[in-house]
Backbone as JSON Lines, residues from 0, in Angstrom:
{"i":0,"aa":"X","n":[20.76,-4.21,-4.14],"ca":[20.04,-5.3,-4.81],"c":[19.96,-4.98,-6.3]}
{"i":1,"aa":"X","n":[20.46,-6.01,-7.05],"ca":[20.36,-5.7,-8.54],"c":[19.0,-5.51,-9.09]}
{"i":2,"aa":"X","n":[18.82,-4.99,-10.33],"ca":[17.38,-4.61,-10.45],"c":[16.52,-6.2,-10.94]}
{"i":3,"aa":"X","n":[17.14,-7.22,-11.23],"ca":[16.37,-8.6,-11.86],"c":[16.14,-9.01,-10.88]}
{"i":4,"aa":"X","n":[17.22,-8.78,-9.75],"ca":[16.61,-9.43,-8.13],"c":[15.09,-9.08,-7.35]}
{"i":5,"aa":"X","n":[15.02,-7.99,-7.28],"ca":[13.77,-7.1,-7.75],"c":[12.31,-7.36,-7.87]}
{"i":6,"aa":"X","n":[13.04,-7.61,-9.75],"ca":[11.91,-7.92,-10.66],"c":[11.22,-9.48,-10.49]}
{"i":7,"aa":"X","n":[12.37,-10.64,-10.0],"ca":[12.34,-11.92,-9.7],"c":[10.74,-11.81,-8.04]}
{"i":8,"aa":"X","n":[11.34,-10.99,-7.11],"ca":[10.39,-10.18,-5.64],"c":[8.98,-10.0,-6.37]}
{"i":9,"aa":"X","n":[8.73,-9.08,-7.34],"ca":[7.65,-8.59,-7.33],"c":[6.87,-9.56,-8.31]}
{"i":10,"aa":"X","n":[7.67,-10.12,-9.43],"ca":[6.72,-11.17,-10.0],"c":[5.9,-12.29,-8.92]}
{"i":11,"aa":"X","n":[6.59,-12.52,-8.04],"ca":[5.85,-13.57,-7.15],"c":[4.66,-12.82,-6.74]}
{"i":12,"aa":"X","n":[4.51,-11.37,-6.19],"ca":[3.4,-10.75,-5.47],"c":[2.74,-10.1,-6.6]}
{"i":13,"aa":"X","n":[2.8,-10.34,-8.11],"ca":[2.14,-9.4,-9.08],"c":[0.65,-9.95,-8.9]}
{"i":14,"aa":"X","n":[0.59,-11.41,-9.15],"ca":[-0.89,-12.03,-9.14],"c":[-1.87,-11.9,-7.96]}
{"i":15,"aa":"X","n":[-0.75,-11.9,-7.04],"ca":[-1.87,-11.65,-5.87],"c":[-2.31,-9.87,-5.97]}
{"i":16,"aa":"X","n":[-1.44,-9.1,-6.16],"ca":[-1.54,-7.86,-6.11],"c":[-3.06,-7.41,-7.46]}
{"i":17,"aa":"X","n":[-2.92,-8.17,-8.21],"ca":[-3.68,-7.73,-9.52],"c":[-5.28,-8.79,-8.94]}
{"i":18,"aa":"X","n":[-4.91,-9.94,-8.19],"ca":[-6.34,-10.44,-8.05],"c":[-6.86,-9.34,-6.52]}
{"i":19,"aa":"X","n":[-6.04,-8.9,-6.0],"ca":[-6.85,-7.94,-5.24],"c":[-7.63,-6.65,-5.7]}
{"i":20,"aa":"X","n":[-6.72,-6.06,-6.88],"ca":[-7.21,-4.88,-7.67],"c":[-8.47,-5.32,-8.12]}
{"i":21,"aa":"X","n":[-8.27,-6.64,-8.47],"ca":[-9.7,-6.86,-9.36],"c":[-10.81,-7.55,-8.52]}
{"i":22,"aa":"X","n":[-10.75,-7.32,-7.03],"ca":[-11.81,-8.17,-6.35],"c":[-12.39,-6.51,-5.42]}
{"i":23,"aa":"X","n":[-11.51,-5.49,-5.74],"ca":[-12.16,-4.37,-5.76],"c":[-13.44,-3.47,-6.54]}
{"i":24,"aa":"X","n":[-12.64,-4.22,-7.77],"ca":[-13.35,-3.21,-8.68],"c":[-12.81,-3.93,-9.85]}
{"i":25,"aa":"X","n":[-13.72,-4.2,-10.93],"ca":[-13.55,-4.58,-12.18],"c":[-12.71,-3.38,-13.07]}
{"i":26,"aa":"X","n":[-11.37,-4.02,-13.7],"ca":[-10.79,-3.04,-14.84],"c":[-10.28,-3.37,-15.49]}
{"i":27,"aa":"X","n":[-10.14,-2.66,-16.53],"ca":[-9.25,-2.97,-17.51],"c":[-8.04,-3.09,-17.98]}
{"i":28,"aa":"X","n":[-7.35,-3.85,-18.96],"ca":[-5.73,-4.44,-18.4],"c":[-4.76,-2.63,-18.25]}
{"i":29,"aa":"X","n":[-5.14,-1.85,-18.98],"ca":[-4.22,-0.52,-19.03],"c":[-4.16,0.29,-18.06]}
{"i":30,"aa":"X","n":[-5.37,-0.25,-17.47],"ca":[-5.86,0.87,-16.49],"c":[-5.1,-0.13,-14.41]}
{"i":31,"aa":"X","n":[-5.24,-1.79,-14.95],"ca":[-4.6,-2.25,-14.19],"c":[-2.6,-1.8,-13.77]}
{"i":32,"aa":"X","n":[-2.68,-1.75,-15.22],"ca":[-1.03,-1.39,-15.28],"c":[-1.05,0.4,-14.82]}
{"i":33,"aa":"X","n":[-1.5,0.98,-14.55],"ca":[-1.82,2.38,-14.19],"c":[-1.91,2.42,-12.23]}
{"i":34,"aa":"X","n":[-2.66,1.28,-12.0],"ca":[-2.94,1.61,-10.42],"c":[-1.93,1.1,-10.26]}
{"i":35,"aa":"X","n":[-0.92,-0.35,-10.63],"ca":[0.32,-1.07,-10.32],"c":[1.42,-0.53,-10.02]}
{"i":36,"aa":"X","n":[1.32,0.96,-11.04],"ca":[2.47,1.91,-11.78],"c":[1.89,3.03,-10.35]}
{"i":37,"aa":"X","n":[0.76,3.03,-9.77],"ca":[0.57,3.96,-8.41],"c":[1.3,3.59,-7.18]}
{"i":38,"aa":"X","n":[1.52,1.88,-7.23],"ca":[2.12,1.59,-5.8],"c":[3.38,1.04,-5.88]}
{"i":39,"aa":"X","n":[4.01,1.6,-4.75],"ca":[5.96,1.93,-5.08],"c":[6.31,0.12,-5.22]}
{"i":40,"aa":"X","n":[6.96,-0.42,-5.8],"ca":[7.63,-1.45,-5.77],"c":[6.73,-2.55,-6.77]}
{"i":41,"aa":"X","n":[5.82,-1.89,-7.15],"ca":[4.47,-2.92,-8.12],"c":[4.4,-2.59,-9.47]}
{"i":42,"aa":"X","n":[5.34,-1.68,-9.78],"ca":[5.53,-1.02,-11.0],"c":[5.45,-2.41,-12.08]}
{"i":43,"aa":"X","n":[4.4,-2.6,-13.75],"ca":[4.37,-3.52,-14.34],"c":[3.82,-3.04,-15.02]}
{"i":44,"aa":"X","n":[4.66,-3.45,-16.35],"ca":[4.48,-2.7,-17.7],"c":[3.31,-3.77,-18.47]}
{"i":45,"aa":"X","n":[2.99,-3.39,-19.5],"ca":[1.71,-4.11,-20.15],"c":[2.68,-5.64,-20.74]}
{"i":46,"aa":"X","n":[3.4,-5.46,-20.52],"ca":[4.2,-7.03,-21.67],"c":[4.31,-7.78,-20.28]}
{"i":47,"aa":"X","n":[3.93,-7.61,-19.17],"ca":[3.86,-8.59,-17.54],"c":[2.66,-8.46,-17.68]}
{"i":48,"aa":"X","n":[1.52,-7.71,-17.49],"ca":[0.59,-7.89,-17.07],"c":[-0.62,-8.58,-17.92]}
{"i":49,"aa":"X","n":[-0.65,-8.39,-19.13],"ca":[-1.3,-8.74,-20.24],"c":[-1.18,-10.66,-19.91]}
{"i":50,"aa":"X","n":[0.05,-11.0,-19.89],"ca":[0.05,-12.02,-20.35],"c":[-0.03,-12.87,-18.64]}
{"i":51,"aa":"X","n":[-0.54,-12.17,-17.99],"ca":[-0.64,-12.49,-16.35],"c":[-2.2,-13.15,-16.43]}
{"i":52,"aa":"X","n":[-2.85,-11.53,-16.88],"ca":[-4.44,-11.6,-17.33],"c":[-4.73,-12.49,-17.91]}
{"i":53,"aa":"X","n":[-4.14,-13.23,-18.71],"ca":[-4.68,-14.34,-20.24],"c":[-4.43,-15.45,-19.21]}
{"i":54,"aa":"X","n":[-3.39,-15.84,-18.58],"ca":[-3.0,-16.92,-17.27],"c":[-4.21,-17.11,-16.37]}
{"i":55,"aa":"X","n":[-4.61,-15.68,-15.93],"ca":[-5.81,-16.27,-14.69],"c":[-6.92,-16.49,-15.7]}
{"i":56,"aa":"X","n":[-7.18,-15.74,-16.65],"ca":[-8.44,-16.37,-17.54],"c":[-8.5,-17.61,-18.02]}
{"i":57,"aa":"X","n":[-7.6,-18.28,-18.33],"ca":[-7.47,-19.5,-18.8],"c":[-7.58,-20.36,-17.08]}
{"i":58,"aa":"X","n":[-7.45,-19.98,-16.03],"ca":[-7.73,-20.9,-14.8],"c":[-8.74,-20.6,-14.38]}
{"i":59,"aa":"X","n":[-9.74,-20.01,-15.16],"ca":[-10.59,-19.5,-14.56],"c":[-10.86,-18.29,-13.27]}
{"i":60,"aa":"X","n":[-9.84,-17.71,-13.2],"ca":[-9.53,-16.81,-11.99],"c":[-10.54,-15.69,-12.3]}
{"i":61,"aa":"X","n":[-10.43,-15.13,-13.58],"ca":[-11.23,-13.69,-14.12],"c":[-12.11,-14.18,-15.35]}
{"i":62,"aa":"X","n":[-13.03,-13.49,-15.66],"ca":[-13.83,-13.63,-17.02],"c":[-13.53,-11.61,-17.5]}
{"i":63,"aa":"X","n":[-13.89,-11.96,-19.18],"ca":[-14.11,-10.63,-19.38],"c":[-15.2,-10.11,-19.9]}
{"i":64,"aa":"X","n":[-15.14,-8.93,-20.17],"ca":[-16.54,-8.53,-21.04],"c":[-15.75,-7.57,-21.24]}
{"i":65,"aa":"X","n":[-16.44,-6.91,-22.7],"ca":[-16.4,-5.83,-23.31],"c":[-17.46,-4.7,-22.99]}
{"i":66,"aa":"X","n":[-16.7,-3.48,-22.92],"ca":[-17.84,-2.35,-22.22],"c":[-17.27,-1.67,-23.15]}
{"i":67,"aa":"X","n":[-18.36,-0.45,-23.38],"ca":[-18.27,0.98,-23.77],"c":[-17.36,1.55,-23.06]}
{"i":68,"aa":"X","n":[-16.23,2.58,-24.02],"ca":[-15.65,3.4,-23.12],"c":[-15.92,4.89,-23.79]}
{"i":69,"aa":"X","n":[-15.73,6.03,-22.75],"ca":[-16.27,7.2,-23.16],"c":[-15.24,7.86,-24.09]}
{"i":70,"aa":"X","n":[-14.15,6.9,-24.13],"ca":[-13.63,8.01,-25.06],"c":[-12.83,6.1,-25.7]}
{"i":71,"aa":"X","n":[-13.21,6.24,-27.26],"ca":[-12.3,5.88,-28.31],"c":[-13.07,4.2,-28.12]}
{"i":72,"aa":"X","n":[-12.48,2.8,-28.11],"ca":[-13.67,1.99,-28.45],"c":[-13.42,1.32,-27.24]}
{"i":73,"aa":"X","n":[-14.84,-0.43,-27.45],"ca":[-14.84,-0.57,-26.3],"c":[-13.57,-0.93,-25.27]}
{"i":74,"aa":"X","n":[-13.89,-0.89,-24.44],"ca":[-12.16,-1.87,-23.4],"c":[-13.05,-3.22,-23.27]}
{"i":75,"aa":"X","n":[-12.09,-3.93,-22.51],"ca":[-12.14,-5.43,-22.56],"c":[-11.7,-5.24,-20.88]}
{"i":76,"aa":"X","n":[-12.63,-5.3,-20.11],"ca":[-12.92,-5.48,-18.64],"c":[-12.39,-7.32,-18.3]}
{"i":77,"aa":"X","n":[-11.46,-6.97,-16.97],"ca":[-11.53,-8.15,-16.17],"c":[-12.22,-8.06,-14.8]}
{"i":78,"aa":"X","n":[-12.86,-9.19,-14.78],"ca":[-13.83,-9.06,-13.1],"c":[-12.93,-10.82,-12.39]}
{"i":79,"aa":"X","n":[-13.4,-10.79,-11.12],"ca":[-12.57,-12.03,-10.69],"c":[-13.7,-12.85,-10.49]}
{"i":80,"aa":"X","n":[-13.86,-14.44,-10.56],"ca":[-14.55,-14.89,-10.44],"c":[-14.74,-15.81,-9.13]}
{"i":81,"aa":"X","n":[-15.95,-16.29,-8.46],"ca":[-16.43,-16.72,-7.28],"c":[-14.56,-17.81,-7.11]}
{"i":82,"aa":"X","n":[-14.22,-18.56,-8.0],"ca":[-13.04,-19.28,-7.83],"c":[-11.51,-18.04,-7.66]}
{"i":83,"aa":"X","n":[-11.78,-17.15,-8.39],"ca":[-10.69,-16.32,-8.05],"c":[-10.94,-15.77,-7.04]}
{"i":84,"aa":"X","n":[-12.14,-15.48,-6.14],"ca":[-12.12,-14.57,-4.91],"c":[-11.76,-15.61,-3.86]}
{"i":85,"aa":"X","n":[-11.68,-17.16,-3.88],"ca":[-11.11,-18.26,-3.27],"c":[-9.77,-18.37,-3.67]}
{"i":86,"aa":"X","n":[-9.25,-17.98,-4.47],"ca":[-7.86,-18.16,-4.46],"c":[-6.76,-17.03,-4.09]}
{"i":87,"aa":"X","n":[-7.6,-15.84,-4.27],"ca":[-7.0,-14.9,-3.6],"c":[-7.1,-15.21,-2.18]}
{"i":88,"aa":"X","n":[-7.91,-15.51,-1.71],"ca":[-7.9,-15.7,-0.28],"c":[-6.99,-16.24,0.37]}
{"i":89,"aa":"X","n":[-6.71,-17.51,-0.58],"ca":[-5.74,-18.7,-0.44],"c":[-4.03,-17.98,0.1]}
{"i":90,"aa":"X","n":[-3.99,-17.25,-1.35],"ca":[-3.03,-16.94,-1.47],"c":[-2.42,-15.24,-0.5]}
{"i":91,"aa":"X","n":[-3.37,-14.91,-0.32],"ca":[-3.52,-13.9,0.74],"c":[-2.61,-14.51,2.21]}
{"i":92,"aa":"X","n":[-3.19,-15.79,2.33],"ca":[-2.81,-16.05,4.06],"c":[-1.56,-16.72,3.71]}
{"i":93,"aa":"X","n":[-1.72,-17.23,2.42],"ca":[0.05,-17.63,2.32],"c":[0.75,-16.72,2.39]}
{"i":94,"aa":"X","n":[0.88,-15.34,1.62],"ca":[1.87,-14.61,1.71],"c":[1.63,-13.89,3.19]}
{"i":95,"aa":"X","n":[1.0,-13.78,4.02],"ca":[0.72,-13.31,5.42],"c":[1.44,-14.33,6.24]}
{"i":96,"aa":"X","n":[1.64,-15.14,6.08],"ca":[2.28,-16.24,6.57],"c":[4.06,-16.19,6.88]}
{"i":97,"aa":"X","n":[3.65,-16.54,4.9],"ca":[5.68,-15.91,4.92],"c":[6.04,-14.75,4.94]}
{"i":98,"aa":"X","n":[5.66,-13.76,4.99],"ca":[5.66,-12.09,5.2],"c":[6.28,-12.38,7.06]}
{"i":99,"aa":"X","n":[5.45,-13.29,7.66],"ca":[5.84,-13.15,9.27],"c":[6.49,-13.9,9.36]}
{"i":100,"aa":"X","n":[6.92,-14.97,8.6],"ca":[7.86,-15.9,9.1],"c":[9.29,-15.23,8.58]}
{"i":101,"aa":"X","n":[8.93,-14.31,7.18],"ca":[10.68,-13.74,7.02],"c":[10.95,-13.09,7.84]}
{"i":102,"aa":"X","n":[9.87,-12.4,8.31],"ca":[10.28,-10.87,9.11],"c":[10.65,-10.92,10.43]}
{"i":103,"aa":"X","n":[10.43,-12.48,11.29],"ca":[10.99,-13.03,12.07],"c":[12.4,-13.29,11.99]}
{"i":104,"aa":"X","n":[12.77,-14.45,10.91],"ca":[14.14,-14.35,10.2],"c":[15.07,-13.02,10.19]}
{"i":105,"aa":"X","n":[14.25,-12.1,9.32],"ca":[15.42,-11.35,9.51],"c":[15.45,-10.1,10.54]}
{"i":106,"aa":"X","n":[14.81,-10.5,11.58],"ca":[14.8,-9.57,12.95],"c":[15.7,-10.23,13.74]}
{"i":107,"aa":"X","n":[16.11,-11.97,13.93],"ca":[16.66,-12.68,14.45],"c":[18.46,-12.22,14.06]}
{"i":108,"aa":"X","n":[17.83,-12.23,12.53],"ca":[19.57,-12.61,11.98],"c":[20.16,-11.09,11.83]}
{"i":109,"aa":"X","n":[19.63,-9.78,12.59],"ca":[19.84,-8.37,12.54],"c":[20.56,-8.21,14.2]}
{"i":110,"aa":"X","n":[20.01,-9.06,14.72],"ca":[20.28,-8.61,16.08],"c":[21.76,-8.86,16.58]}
């Protein structure tokens, strides 16, 4: 698989992947690109994710605030909001959906 083929895969699952990070635990965009960069195939550099973040803020998905950080100035925190913890949801059973309907597909078309 070429590597844009890939990159085309994981952009579809980045938003859901980043509104789950953030219905964990409130963070910040560097520190988002850090846990992304922890799980194999979610790898996303700050020039994807930044401009992912500004997308759900503008739909209202996340709000931010500025916090103190212990080292150097403040960060700029994303939390998800009562509408983003509904759309993750949304989008949760969709991809649970087609996750079983491919994996049907291609158990069929293996055999």
């Amino acid at each position: 698989m070429r590597a844009t083929d890939t990159s085309q895969l994981r952009k579809g699952v980045l938003e859901i992947a980043v509104l789950a990070l953030l219905d964990a635990s409130d963070s910040y965009g560097r520190q988002l690109v850090e846990r992304l960069g922890g799980v194999p195939g979610l790898l996303a550099g700050p020039g994807t994710v930044y401009p992912l973040l500004t997308r759900l803020e503008k739909n209202g998905l996340v709000t931010t605030a500025w916090r103190d950080s212990p080292q150097g100035p403040p960060r700029k925190y994303y939390c998800l909001t009562p509408r983003g913890r509904r759309h993750l949801a949304a989008q949760a059973a969709a991809w649970d959906q087609l996750h079983d309907a491919l994996t049907t597909v291609l158990r069929e078309v293996s055999r």
